[in-house]
N, C-alpha and C positions, 0 to 999 in steps of 0.2 A: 504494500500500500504506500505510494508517496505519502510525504510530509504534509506539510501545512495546510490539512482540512480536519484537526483534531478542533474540537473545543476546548477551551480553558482546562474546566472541570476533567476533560480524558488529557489531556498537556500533561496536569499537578498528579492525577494520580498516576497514571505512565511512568511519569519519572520516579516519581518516587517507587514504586516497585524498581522499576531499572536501578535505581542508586543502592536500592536495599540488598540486590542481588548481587551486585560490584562488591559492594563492600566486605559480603560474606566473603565472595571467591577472590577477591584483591590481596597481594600480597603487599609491602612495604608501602610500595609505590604505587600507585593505581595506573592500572589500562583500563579502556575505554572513554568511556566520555563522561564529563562533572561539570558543571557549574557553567559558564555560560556557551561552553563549546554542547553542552548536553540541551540545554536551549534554545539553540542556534539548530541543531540536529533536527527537533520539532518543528519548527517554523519553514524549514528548508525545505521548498516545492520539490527538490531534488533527491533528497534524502529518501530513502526506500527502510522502511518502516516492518517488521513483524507485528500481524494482530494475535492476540492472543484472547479466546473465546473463554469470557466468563464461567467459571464452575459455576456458579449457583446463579439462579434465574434473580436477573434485579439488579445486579451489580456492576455491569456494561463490562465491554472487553479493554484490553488494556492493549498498548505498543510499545516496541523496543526500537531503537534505529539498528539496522541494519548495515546497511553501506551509507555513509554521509558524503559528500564532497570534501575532498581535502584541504580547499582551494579559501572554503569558509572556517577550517580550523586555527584555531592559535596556535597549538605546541608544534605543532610539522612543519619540515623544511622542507617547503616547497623549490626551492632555489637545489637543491641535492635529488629534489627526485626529476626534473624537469632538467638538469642537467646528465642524471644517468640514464632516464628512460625517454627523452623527447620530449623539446617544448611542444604546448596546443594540444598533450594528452590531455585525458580527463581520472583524475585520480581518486580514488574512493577507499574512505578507511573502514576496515571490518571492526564493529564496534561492539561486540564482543556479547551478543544480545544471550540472554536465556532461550537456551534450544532445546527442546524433551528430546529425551533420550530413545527416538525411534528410527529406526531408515525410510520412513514415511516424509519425518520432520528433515532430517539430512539432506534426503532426494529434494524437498522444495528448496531448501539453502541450496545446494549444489546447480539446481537450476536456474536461479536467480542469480549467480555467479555467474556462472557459462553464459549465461545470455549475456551476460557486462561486459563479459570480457573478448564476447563475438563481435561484439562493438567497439572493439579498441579500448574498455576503459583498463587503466592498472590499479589492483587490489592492493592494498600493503595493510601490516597490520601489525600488533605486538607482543609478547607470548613470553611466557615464566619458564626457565630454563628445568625448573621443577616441574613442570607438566607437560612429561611425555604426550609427540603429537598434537594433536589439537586437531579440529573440527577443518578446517583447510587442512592439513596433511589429509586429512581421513578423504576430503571431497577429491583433492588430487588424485590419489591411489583409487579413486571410482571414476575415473574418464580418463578418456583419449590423452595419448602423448602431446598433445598438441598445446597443451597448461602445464605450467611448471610452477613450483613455490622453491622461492630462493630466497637468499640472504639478502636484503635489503643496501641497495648502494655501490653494490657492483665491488668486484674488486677483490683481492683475498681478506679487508678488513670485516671481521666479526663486532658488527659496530651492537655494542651492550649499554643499558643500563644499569650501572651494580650500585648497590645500599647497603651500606656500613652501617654498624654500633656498635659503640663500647661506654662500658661501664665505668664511669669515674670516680673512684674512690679516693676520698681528700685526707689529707693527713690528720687524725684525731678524730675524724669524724664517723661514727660506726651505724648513722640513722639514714631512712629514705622517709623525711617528712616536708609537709608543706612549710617554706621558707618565703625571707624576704628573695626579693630582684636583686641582682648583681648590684645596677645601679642603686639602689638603697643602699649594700650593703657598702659599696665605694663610696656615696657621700659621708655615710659615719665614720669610716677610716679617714678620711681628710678631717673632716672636723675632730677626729683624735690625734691629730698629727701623724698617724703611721702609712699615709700616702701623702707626697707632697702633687698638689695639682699646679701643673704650667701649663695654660692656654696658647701657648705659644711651640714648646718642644716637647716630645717625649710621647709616650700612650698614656689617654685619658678616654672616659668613658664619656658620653652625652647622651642627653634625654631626648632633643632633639634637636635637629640639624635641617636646617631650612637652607631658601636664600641660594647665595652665590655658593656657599661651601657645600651644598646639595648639589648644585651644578657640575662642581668641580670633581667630585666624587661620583657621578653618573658620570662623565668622563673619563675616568680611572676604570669603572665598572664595563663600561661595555665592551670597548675592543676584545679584552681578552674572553669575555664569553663569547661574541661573534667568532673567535679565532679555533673556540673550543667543539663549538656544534659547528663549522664549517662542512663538516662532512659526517656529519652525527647525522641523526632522520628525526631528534627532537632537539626543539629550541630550548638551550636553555638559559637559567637566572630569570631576572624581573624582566618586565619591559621599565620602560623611564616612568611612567606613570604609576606603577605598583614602586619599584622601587623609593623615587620621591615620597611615597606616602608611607611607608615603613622606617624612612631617616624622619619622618616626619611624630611616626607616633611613641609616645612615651614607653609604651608598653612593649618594646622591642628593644637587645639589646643590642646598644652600639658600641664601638671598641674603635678607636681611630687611635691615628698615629700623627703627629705633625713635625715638620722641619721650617721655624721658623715661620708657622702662625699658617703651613700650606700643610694640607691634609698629605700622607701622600699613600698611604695605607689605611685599609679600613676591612672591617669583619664584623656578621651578623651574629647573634642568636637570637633562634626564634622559639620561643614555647606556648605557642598558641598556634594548633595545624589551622585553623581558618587563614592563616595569613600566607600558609605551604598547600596548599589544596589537593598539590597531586601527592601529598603522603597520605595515604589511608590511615586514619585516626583510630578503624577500628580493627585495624590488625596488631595494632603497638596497644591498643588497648588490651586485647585478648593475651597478647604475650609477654608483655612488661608492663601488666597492670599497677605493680607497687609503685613504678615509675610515674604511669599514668597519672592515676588516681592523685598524688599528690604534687602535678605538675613541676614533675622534673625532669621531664625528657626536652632537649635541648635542640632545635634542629638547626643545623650549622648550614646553610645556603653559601656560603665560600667566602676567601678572602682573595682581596684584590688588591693590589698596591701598584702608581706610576711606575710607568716604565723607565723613569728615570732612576728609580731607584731599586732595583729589582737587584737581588744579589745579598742586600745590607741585613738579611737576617729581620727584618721589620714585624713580618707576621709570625714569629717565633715572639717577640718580645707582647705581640698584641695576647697570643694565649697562653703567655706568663702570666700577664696581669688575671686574666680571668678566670684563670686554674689556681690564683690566692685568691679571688676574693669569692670563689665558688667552695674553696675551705673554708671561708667564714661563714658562710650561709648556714652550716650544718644541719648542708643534707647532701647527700651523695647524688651524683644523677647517670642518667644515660643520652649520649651525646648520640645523635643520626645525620647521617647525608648522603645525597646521590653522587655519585661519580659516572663518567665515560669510561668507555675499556681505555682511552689513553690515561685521564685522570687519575683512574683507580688505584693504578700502579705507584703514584709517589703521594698522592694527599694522605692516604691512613695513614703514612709514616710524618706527615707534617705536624698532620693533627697530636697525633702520639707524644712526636719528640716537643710540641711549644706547650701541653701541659704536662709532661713529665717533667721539664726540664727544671722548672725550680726548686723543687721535692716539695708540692702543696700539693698534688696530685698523682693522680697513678692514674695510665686506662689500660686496661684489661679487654679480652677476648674481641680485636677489630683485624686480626688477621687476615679474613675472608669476607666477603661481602653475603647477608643473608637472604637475597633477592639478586637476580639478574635476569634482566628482561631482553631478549634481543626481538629481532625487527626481521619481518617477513614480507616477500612480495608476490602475488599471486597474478602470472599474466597470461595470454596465449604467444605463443610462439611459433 
């Protein structure tokens, strides 16, 4: 069923069934579709939809999207798929809908495929290296030679998304309970004299950061994520607009570095998933409840520092500071983040050695990544 002839009322509960389903089977990170790419999905005359016929008389049926257009997503790089499959395709993401478990229900998926992709369009989609197969392999291995599913982006690169945590346990501290904010706890230490704050050099923490020094630091931010999803098949970090409003809000912590009253280094935490959308809140819920529950799982969205200064050990000293004053808080926590199959390879050890390194901290079990998503593409050939 194309999109946008749902009413309201079949819109809100749709999704919400769809969201509810995600969340069950999402791992770390979420695939499919949330918030307003899941919106977008509805609305989308283009977008090809599953109905799902009410069990009980009186309750209307429900939809899941299907295949969306790629072209109306935010997280996809469109610039990586149009450069390896052909500009003026038509791209469509498998969105990962609730399918019963029949060769009835399979055979209409597989059909509604094959016809897309009779048409030229190219499938892609995203898939948990824990879940042997999936619903496309299955529909591949039931038709003609003439469809292949492959690695997404050409190339021998195995382009993943991997998600670390680790447990940070602080020196003295033996509790996982609800605590002040970092930033709370850095204003008491300067007003005790046991941090000296310079607005000018050195790391210091902020509540908020507006203005020109917002500017200059969305500057600092971009390039190197552009540099990072270049050839990734998701966009990552903020856009300017999320970003700007996260330097903006108090409730986020901030960590900069300055030389000379110029920012040149800066790094996030975030402990509220509303502000990280694509980490499912209810998987970290279900397995590091104690975490959960008393808001101390930490999501670390990256550090960035000018290129001018790149080398100077800056973002080692940014998670010194925050690995003491995460021992004052006394409560232990668990830090998470996404990485690239490139990233992967050197941030756990970044993260590791700038809160190890003062002895206020220890982290524990981030050897391997608990989720890796890689990227699939479904075409005729």
């Amino acid at each position: 069923m194309p999109g946008a002839r749902l009413t309201r009322e079949q819109t809100e509960r749709s999704a919400a069934r769809y969201t509810t389903f995600r969340d069950q089977q999402d791992e770390a990170v979420k695939i499919g579709l949330y918030g307003e790419d899941l919106s977008a999905a509805y609305e989308n005359p283009s977008s090809i939809l599953l109905e799902y016929k009410a069990a009980r008389e009186g309750e209307g049926s429900s939809f899941s999207p299907l295949l969306v257009p790629a072209k109306d997503l935010a997280w996809y790089n469109m610039d990586l798929l149009n450069r390896t499959y052909g500009f003026g395709k038509d791209f469509y993401y498998y969105a990962h809908p609730p399918v019963p478990d029949s060769p009835q229900s399979q055979a209409i998926i597989a059909a509604v495929l094959q016809e897309m992709m009779d048409r030229g369009a190219i499938i892609f989609t995203d898939h948990y290296i824990s879940q042997a197969g999936g619903i496309l392999e299955d529909i591949v291995s039931s038709i003609d030679s003439h469809y292949r599913l492959d690695n997404l982006g050409g190339g021998d690169i195995q382009r993943a998304g991997e998600v670390f945590v680790g447990s940070v346990n602080f020196e003295g501290v033996n509790a996982i309970r609800e605590a002040p904010s970092l930033y709370e706890v850095y204003r008491e230490c300067i007003e005790r004299g046991e941090i000296r704050a310079d607005p000018h050099n050195g790391v210091a923490l902020a509540a908020i950061i507006e203005g020109e020094e917002a500017e200059e630091i969305w500057q600092i931010y971009e390039t190197p994520f552009d540099e990072l999803t270049k050839e990734h098949p998701m966009n990552a970090g903020f856009t300017k607009e999320q970003l700007l409003g996260l330097l903006a809000n108090p409730a986020v912590t901030k960590i900069v570095h300055r030389v000379n009253s110029a920012i040149t280094t800066m790094c996030l935490l975030v402990y509220d998933f509303d502000y990280c959308p694509w980490f499912n809140r209810q998987y970290y819920k279900r397995w590091y409840s104690e975490y959960y529950d008393s808001n101390n799982i930490a999501i670390f969205p990256g550090i960035v520092s000018d290129n001018k200064v790149r080398g100077k050990s800056y973002s080692l000293r940014l998670l010194s500071l925050a690995s003491r004053l995460g021992a004052r808080r006394g409560s232990n926590i668990l830090i998470t983040f996404e990485c690239t199959e490139t990233s992967g390879a050197y941030i756990p050890a970044v993260v590791a050695l700038g809160i190890n390194r003062g002895g206020w901290g220890k982290v524990e079990s981030m050897a391997d990544p608990i989720s890796v998503t890689t990227y699939k593409v479904l075409r005729r050939v």
